[in-house]
N, C-alpha and C positions, 0 to 999 in steps of 0.2 A: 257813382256818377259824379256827385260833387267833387272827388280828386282829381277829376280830367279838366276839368270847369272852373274849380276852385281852389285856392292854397288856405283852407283853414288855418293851419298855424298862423297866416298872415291875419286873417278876421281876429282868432283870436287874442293877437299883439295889440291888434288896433280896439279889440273893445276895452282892454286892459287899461291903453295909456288913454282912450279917448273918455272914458266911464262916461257921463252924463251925453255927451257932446255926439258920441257915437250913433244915433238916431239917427240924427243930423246929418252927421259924415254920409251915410248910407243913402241917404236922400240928396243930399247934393251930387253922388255920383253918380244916380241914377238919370236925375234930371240933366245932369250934364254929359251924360253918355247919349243922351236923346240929341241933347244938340248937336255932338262931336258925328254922331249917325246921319244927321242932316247936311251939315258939310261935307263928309266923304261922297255923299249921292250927287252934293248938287257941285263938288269940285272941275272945276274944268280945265285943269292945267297939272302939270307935275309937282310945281312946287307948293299950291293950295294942296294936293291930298296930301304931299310929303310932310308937310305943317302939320294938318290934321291928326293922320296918323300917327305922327312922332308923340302928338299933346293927349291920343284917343291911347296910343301905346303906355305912355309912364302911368296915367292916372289909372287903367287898366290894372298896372303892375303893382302900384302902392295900394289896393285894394284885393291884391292876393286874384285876380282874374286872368287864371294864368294861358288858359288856351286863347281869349281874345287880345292880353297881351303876345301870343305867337302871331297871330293873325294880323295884326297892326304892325307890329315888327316887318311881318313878313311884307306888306302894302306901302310901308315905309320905304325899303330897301327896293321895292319894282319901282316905285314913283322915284326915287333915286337916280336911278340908272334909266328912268324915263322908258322902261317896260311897260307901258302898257297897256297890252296884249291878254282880254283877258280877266283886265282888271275890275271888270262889273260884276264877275262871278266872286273875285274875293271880297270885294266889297258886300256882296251880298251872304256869303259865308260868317262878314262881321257881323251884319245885321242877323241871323238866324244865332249866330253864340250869343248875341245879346239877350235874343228873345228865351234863349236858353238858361241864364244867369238871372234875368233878371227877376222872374219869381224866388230865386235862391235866397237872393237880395233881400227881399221884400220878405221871406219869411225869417232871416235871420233877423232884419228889423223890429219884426211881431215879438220875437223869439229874446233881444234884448228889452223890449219894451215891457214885455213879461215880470224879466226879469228883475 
């Protein structure tokens, strides 16, 4: 499950270079994927979700979250071309990967914290 979900080799690069700080990293993403989730909901225009999702896609992608990185990719590019038809359903597709990762998260946290 976590290879659909997750790019491990990415986590693992980042707790390598991050050592101490990675916690941190894990927790700031989280918290700000909360935020990045509440703008998508509350956008009311093309170029607010296109913003969002462009900022909700890279942070996604430097955190190895590779199917919400598709999914934001993918929300980027409708609000691009101003698609959107539709668009409540993948926004809500975002918010269910999230709710899907983000225990992942939370246990790789435990799981360096351990360590």
């Amino acid at each position: 499950m976590a290879d659909t979900h997750l790019n491990l080799d990415v986590l693992s690069t980042l707790r390598e270079v991050m050592e101490d700080e990675y916690p941190m990293l894990l927790d700031a993403f989280l918290a700000d994927s909360e935020k990045r989730l509440l703008l998508l909901r509350k956008a009311e225009d093309p170029v607010t979700l296109m913003d969002a999702a462009h900022s909700f896609k890279g942070s996604s992608s430097n955190m190895g979250a590779t199917r919400l990185t598709e999914l934001c990719s993918e929300l980027e590019q409708r609000a691009k071309q101003k698609n959107l038809a539709g668009i409540e359903k993948l926004v809500g597709e975002i918010h269910d990967e999230f709710a899907i990762i983000r225990p992942l998260y939370e246990a790789e946290r435990q799981r360096s914290l351990a360590g």
